[in-house]
KEDO-722621 format. One line per field, with one value per residue (C-alpha): residue number from 1; x, y, z; residue in one letter. Coordinates in steps of 0.2 Angstrom, whole numbers, plus 5000, padded with zeros to 4 digits. Example, Ala and Ser with C-alpha at 12.3 -4.5 7.8 and 13.67 -1.06 7.14 Angstrom:
% KEDO-722621
pos = [1 / 2]
c1 = [5062 / 5068]
c2 = [4978 / 4995]
c3 = [5039 / 5036]
code = [a / s]
//
This chain:
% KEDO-722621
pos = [1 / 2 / 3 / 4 / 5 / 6 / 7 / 8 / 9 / 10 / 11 / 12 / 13 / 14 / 15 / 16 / 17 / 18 / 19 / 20 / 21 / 22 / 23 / 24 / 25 / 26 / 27 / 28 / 29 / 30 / 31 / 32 / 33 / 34 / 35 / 36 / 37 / 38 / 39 / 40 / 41 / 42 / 43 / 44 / 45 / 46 / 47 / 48 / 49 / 50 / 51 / 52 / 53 / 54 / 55 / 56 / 57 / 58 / 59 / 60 / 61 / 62 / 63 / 64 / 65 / 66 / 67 / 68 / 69 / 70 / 71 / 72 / 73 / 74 / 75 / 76 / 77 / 78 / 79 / 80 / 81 / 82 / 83 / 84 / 85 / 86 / 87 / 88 / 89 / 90 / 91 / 92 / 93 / 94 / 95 / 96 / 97 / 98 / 99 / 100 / 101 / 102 / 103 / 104 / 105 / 106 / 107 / 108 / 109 / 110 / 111 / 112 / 113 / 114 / 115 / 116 / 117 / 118 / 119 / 120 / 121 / 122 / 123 / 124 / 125 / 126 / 127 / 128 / 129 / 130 / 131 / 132 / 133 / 134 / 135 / 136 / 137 / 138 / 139 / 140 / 141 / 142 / 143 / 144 / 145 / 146 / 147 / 148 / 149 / 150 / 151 / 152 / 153 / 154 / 155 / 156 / 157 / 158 / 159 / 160 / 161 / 162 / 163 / 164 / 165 / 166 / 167 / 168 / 169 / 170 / 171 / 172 / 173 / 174 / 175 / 176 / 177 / 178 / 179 / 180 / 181 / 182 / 183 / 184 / 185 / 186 / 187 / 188 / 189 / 190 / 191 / 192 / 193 / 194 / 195 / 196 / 197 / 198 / 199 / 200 / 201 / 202 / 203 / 204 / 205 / 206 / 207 / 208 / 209 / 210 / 211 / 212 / 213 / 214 / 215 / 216 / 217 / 218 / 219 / 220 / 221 / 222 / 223 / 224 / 225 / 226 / 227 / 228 / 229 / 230 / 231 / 232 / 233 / 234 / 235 / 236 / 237 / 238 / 239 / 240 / 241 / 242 / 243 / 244 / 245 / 246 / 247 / 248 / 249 / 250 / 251 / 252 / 253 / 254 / 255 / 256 / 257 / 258 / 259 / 260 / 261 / 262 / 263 / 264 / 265 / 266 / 267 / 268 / 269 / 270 / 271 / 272 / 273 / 274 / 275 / 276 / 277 / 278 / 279 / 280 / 281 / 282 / 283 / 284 / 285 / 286 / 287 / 288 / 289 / 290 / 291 / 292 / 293 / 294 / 295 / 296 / 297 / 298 / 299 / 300 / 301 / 302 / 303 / 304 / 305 / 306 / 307 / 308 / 309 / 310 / 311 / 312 / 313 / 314 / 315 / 316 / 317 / 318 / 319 / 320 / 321 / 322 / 323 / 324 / 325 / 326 / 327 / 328 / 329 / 330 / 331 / 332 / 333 / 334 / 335 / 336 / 337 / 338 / 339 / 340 / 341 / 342 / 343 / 344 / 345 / 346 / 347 / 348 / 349 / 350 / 351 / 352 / 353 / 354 / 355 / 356 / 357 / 358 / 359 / 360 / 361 / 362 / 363 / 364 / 365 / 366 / 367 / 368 / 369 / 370 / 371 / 372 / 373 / 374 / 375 / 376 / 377 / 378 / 379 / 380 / 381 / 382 / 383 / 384 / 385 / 386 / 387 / 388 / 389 / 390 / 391 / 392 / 393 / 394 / 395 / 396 / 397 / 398 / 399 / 400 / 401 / 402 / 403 / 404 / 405 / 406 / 407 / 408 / 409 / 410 / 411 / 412 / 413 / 414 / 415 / 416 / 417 / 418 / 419 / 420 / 421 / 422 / 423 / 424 / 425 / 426 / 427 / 428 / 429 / 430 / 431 / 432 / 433 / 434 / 435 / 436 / 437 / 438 / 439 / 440 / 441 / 442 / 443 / 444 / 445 / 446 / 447 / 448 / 449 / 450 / 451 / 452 / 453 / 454 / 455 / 456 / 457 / 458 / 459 / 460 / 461]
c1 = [5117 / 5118 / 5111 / 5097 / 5102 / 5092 / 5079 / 5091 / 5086 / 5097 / 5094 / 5099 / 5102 / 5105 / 5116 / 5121 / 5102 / 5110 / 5095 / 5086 / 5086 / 5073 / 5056 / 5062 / 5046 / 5053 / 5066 / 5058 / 5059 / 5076 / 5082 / 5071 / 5077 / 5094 / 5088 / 5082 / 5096 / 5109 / 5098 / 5103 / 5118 / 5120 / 5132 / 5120 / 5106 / 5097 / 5091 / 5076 / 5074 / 5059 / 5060 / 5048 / 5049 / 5055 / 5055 / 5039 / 5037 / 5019 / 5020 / 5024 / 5023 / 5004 / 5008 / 5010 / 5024 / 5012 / 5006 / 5027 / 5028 / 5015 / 5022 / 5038 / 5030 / 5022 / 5040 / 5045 / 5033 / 5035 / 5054 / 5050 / 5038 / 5050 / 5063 / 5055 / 5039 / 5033 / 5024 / 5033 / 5038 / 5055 / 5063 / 5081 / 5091 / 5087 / 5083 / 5087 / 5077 / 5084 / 5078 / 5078 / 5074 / 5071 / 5066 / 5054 / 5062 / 5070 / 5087 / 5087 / 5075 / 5093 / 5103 / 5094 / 5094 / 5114 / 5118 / 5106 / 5115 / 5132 / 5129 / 5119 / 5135 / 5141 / 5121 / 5116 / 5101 / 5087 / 5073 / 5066 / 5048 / 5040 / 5036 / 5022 / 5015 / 5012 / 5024 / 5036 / 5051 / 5045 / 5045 / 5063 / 5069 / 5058 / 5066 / 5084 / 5082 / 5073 / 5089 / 5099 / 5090 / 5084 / 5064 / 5053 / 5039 / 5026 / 5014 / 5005 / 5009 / 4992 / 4995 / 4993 / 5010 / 5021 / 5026 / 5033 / 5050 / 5051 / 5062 / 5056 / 5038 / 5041 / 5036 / 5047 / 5048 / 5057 / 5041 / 5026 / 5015 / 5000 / 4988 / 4975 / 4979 / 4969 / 4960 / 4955 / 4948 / 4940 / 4928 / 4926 / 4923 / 4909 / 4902 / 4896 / 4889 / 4879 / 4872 / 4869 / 4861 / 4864 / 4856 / 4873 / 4892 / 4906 / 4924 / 4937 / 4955 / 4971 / 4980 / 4999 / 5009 / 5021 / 5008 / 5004 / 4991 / 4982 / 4983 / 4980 / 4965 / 4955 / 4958 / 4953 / 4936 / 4931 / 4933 / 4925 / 4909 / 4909 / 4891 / 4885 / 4885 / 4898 / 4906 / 4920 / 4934 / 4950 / 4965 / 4984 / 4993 / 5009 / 5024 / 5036 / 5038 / 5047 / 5045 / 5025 / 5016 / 5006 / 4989 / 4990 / 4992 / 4979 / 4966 / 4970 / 4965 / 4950 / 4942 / 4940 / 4934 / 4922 / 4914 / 4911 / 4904 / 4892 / 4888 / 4883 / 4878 / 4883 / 4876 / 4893 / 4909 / 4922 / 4940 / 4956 / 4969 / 4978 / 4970 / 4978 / 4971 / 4957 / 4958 / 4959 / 4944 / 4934 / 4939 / 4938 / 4917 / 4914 / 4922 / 4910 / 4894 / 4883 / 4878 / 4862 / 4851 / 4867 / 4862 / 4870 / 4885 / 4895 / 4913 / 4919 / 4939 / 4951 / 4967 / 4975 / 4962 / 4969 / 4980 / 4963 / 4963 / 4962 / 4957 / 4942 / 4933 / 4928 / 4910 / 4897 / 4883 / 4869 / 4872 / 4879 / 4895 / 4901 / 4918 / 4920 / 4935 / 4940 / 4954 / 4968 / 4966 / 4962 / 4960 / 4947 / 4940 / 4936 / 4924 / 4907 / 4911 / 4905 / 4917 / 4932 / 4941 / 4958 / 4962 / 4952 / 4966 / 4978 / 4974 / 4970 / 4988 / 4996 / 4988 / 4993 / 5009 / 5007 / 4999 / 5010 / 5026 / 5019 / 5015 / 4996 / 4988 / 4972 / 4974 / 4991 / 4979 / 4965 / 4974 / 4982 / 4998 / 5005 / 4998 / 5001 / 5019 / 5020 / 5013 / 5026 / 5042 / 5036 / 5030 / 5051 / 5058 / 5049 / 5053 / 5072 / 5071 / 5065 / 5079 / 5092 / 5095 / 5099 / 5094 / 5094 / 5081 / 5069 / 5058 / 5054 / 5049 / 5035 / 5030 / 5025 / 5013 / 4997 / 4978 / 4982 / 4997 / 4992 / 5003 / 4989 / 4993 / 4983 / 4979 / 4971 / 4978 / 4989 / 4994 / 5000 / 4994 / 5005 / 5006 / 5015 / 5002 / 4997 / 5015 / 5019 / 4997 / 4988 / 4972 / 4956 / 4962 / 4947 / 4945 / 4936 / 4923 / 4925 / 4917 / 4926 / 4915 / 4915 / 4930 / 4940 / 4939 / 4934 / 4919 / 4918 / 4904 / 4908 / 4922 / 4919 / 4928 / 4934 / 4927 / 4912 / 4919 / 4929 / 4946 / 4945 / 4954 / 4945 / 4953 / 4970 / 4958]
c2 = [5004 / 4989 / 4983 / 4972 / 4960 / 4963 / 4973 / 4991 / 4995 / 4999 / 4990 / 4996 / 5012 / 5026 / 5039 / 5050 / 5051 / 5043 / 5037 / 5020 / 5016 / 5008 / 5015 / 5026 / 5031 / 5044 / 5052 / 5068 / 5068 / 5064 / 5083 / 5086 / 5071 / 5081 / 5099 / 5093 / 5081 / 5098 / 5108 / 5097 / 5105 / 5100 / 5087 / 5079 / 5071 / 5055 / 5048 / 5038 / 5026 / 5023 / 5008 / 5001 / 4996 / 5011 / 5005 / 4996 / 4986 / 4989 / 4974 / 4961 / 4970 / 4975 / 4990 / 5007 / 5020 / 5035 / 5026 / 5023 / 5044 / 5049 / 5037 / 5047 / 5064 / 5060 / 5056 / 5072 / 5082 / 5072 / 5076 / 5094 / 5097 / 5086 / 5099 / 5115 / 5112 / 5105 / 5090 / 5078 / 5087 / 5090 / 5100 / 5091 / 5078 / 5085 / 5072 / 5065 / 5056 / 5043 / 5033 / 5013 / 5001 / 4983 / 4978 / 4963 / 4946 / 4941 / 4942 / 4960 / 4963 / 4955 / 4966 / 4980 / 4976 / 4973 / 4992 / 4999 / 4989 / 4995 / 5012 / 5012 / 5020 / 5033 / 5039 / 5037 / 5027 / 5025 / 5015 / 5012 / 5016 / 5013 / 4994 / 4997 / 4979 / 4961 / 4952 / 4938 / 4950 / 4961 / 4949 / 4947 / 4965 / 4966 / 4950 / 4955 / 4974 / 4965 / 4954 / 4969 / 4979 / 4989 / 4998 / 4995 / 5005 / 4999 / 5012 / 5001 / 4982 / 4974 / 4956 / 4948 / 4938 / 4954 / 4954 / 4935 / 4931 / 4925 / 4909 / 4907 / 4914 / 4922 / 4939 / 4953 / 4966 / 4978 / 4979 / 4989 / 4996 / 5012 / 5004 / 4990 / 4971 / 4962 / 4954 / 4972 / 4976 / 4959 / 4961 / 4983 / 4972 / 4959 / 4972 / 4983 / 4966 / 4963 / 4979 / 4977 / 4961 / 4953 / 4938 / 4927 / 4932 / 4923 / 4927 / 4927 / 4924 / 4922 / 4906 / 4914 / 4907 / 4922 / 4934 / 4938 / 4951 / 4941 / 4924 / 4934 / 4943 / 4930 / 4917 / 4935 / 4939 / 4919 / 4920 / 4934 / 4931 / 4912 / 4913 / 4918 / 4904 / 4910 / 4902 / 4903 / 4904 / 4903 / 4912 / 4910 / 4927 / 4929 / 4930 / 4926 / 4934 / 4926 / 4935 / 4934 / 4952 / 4951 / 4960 / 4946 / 4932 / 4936 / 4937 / 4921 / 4915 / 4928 / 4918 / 4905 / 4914 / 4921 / 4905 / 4902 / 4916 / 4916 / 4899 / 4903 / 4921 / 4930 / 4948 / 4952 / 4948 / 4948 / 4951 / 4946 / 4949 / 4964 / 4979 / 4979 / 4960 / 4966 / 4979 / 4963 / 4952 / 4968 / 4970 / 4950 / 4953 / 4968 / 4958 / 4943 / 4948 / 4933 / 4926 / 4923 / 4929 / 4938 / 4955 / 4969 / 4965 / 4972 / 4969 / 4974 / 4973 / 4979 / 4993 / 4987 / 4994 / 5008 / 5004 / 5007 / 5025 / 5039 / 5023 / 5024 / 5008 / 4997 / 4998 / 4986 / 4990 / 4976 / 4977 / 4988 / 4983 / 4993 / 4993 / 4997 / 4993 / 4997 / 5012 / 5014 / 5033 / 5043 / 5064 / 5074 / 5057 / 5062 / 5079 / 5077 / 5062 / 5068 / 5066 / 5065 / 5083 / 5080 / 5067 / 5080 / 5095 / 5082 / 5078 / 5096 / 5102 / 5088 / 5093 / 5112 / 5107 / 5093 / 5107 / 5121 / 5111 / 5111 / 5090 / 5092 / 5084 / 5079 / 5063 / 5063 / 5062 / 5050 / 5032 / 5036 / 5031 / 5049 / 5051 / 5032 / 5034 / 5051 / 5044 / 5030 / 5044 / 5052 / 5040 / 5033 / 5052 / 5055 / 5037 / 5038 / 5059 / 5054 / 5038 / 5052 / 5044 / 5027 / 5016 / 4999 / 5009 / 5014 / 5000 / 5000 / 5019 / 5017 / 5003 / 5011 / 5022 / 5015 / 5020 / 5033 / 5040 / 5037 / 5049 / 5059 / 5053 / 5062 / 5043 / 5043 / 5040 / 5027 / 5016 / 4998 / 4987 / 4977 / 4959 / 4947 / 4942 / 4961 / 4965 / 4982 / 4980 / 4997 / 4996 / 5005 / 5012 / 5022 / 5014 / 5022 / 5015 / 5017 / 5018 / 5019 / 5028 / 5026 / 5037 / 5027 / 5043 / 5035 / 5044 / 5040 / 5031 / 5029 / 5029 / 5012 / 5003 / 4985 / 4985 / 4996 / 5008 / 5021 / 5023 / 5025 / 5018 / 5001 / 4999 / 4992 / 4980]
c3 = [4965 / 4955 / 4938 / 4938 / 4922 / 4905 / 4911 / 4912 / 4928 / 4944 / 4962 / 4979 / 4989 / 4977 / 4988 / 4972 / 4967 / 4949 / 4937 / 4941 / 4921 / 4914 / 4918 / 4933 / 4940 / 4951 / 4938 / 4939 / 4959 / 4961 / 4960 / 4975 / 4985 / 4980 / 4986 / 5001 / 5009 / 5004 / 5014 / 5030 / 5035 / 5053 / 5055 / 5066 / 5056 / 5052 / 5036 / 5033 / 5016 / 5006 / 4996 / 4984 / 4965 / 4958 / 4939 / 4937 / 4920 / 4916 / 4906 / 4920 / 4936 / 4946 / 4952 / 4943 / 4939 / 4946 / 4962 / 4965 / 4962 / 4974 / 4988 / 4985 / 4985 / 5002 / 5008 / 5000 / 5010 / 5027 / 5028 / 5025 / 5038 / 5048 / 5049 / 5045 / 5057 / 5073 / 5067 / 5074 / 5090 / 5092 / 5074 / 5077 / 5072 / 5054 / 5044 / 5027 / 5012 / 5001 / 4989 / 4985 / 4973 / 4978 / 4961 / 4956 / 4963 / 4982 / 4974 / 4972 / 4987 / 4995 / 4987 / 4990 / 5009 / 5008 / 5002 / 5012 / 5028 / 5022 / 5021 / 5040 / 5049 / 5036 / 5031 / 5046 / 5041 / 5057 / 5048 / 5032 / 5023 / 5009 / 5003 / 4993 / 4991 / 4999 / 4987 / 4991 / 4987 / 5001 / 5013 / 5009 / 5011 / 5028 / 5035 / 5027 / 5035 / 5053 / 5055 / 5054 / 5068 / 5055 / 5058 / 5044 / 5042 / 5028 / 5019 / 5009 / 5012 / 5019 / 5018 / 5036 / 5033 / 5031 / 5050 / 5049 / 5044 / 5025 / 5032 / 5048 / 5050 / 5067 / 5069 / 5064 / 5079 / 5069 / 5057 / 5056 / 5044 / 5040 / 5032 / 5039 / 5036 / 5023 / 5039 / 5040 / 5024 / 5019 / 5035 / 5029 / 5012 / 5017 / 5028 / 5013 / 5006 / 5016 / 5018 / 5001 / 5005 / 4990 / 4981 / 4973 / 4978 / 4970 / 4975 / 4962 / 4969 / 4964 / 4968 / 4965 / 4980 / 4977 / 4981 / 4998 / 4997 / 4985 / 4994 / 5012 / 5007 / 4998 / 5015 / 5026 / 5018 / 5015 / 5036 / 5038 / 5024 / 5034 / 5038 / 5021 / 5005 / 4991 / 4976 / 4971 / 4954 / 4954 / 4944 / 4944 / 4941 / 4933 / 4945 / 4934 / 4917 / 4904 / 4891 / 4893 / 4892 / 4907 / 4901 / 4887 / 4898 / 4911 / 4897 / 4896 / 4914 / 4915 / 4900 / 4909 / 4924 / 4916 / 4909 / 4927 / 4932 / 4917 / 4923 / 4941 / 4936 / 4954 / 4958 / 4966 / 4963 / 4977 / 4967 / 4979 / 4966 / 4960 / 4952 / 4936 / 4933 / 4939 / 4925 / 4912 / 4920 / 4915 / 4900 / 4898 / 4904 / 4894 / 4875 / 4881 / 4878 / 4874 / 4893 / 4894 / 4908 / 4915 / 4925 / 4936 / 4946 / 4959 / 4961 / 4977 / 4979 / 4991 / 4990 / 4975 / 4964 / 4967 / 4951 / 4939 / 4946 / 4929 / 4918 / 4909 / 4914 / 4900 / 4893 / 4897 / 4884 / 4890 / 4911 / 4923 / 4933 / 4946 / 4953 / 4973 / 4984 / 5003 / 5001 / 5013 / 5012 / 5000 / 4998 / 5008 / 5018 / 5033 / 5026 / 5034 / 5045 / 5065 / 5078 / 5068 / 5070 / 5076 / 5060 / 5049 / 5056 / 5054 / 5037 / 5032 / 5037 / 5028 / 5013 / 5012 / 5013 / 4999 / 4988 / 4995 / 4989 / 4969 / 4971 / 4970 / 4954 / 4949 / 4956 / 4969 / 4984 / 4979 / 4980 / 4999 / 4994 / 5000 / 5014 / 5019 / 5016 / 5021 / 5038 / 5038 / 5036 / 5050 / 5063 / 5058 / 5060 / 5076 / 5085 / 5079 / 5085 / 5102 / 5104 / 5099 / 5081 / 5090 / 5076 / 5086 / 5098 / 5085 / 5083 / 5100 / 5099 / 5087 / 5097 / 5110 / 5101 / 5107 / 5110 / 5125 / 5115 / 5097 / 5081 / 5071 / 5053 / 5038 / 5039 / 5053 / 5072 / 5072 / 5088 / 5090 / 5101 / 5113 / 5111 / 5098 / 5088 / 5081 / 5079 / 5070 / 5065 / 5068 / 5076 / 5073 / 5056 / 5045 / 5028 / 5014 / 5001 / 4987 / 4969 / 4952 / 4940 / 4920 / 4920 / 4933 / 4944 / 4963 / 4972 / 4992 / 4996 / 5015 / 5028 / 5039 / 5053 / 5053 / 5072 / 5066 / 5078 / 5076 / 5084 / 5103 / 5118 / 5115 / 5098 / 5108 / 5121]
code = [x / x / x / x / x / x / x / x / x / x / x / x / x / x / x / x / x / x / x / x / x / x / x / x / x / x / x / x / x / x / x / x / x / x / x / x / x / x / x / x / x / x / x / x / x / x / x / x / x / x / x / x / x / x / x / x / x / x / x / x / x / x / x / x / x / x / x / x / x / x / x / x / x / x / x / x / x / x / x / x / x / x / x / x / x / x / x / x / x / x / x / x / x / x / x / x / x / x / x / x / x / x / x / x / x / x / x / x / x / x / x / x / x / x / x / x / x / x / x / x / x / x / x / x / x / x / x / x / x / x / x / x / x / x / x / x / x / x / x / x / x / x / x / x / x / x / x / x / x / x / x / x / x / x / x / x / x / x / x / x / x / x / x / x / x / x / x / x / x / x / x / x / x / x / x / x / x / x / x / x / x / x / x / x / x / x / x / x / x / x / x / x / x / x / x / x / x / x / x / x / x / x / x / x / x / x / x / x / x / x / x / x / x / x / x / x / x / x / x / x / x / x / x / x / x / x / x / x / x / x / x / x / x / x / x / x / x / x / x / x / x / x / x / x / x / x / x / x / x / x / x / x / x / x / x / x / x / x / x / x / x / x / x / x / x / x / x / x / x / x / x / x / x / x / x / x / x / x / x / x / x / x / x / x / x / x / x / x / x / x / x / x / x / x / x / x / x / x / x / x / x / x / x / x / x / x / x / x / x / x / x / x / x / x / x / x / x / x / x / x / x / x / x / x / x / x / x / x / x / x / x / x / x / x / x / x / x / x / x / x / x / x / x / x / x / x / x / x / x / x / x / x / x / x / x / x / x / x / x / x / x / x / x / x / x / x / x / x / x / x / x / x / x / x / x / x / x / x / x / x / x / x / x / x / x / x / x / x / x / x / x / x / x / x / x / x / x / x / x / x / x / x / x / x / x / x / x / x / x / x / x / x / x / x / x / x / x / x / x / x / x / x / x / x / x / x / x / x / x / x / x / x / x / x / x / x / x / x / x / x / x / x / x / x / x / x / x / x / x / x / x / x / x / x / x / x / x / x / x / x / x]
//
């Protein structure tokens, strides 16, 4: 690894399982990763990476230490029941888990990608997973590790430019990803509003051109709400730091949001931001209480908001607000749903073996990024199982998992469709509804399809 300037963390491929530094959000993991590789004794193996912001500031980055733990514990749980069970298929090459930190900007994403490259041959590294969020700097390392030949296989990146190049916007073939694009969710999104036929809906959107999720979202859901009259507000989110404590900052921005939106007075809100500044517009609407004539209001985001999960939700003594966003996954969704008992098996079996391995908590299942990652490890460790650890072969593998031949993921079933323009995009991918309550804890209100259909052979038409 290397360090990462001021900020006393480590960036890159960390092969002695040493400490990341500053705000190491997997520190108390690290051992497992350890445990687990000196398990593997065959001289015949692979290894898988799962990169992602290990040391998350949470004063200038958007996403949080715990969601960063739980991607890793799904990681954890897939490598084991890789090589200790049949849930890939075939039990050998025995695989390997290693961790990496890409940091916050595209030069450490680079350097990131540079010791992962140089350590392909002697680690024997088949793909890559992890990439938790649609940032510029994510780009970059899914780029850097696509020229190489290297498989990338997103749990959590949703933005609709993820599977372009950085420089030269062609499509990545070595990339793919679990969880819907923001196309996706914006059209899950606008479809709960109009269910919920709503009087005034103004989007709020964040104009940061660093931000892909952000940018992506907010251009999916104005397409997909196009036959319905909106409003709109715009914000510029931090992206870069300077010394400026985020949550500071952005009350700064929401302030005047919310002069807007107690000017035009919309019963829903549509956020296309990132959760934690979502977290500071609420706070922002509950400390300003003198708009007149202002009412209820809905605020319907997308899987970001994950970030608010086990936060109390700031109070709003003269209206109600309720906070609702489309999940990529989250625990138990598939209970009660008709129809849907192969992803519920799937689902149940990587849970046992989530709680079985002592990572259950109260909330290490409810913001999907487990299972999303977890799916993401071994969608890579089958493909690179079945090629015969060939790396350069790998990406081609998972593309070939498609509607008649789909992996059962605690996700859902995952395929790909052929054709350039969806490349490495799954299709007919479940997304839960969501509803935060006072106590930030989320309640599932529904489990809906972008299509409006759930996963079947049409999903790759």
């Amino acid at each position: 690894m290397s360090a990462a300037g001021s900020s006393g963390s480590c960036v890159g491929l960390n092969v002695e399982s040493g400490s990341f530094g500053t705000n190491d959000a997997v520190a108390a993991l690290r051992e497992r990763v350890v445990e687990h590789n000196a398990g593997v004794t065959d001289p015949d193996f692979v290894t898988v990476v799962v990169l992602d912001n290990m040391t998350p500031d949470p004063s200038i980055d958007s996403i949080g230490g715990d969601t960063v733990r739980h991607g890793v514990e799904g990681a954890l749980t897939a490598a084991r029941r890789a090589n200790d069970t049949t849930a890939v298929g075939a039990k050998t090459p025995k695989v390997k888990l290693l961790l990496a930190n890409y940091g916050t900007d595209e030069v450490q994403a680079a350097e990131a990608v540079r010791q992962i490259e140089l350590a392909r041959e002697q680690e024997r590294i088949v793909a890559v997973v992890g990439l938790g969020q649609s940032l510029e700097h994510s780009r970059t390392a899914a780029s850097g590790l696509a020229d190489h030949g290297i498989a990338v296989v997103s749990g959590m990146a949703s933005a609709d430019d993820m599977n372009q190049h950085v420089d030269t916007g062609e499509k990545l073939h070595e990339f793919f990803r679990i969880t819907p694009t923001n196309i996706d969710a914006a059209k899950a999104g606008a479809a709960y509003l109009r269910q919920q036929r709503p009087e005034k809906v103004m989007l709020v959107e964040d104009t940061n051109d660093a931000d892909s999720y952000s940018l992506t979202l907010a251009e999916a859901f104005k397409d997909a709400y196009r036959d319905q009259e909106i409003s709109s507000a715009e914000f510029t989110s931090l992206s870069d730091p300077s010394g400026t404590a985020r949550p500071d900052f952005m009350a700064g921005e929401f302030a005047r949001v919310y002069s807007r939106i107690c000017l035009e007075k919309p019963t829903h809100l549509y956020f296309a931001g990132r959760g934690n500044d979502l977290r500071s517009l609420l706070d922002v609407m509950s400390q300003n209480t003198n708009c007149t004539g202002m009412s209820d209001v809905d605020v319907i985001t997308s899987d970001d908001a994950t970030n608010l999960v086990g936060r109390p939700l700031p109070r709003f003594d003269n209206r109600q607000v309720r906070v609702l966003y489309t999940s990529v996954a989250t625990k138990g969704q598939w209970d009660g749903v008709p129809g849907q008992e192969e992803s519920r098996a799937s689902y149940e079996s990587f849970e046992s073996a989530f709680v079985g391995m002592g990572m259950d908590n109260a909330d290490a299942l409810i913001d999907g990024y487990a299972m999303s990652v977890h799916d993401a490890f071994l969608v890579a460790t089958k493909a690179a199982r079945e090629v015969g650890g060939a790396y350069g072969m790998v990406a081609d593998k998972i593309k070939a998992l498609d509607c008649v031949e789909p992996f059962g993921g605690a996700t859902g079933k995952i395929a790909y469709k052929n054709g350039h323009a969806g490349q490495g995009n799954p299709v007919g991918k479940a997304m839960p509804i969501m509803r935060l309550d006072v106590n930030g804890h989320p309640v599932q209100e529904s489990l809906v399809w972008p299509s409006g259909q759930p996963f079947g052979p049409q999903s790759c038409e």
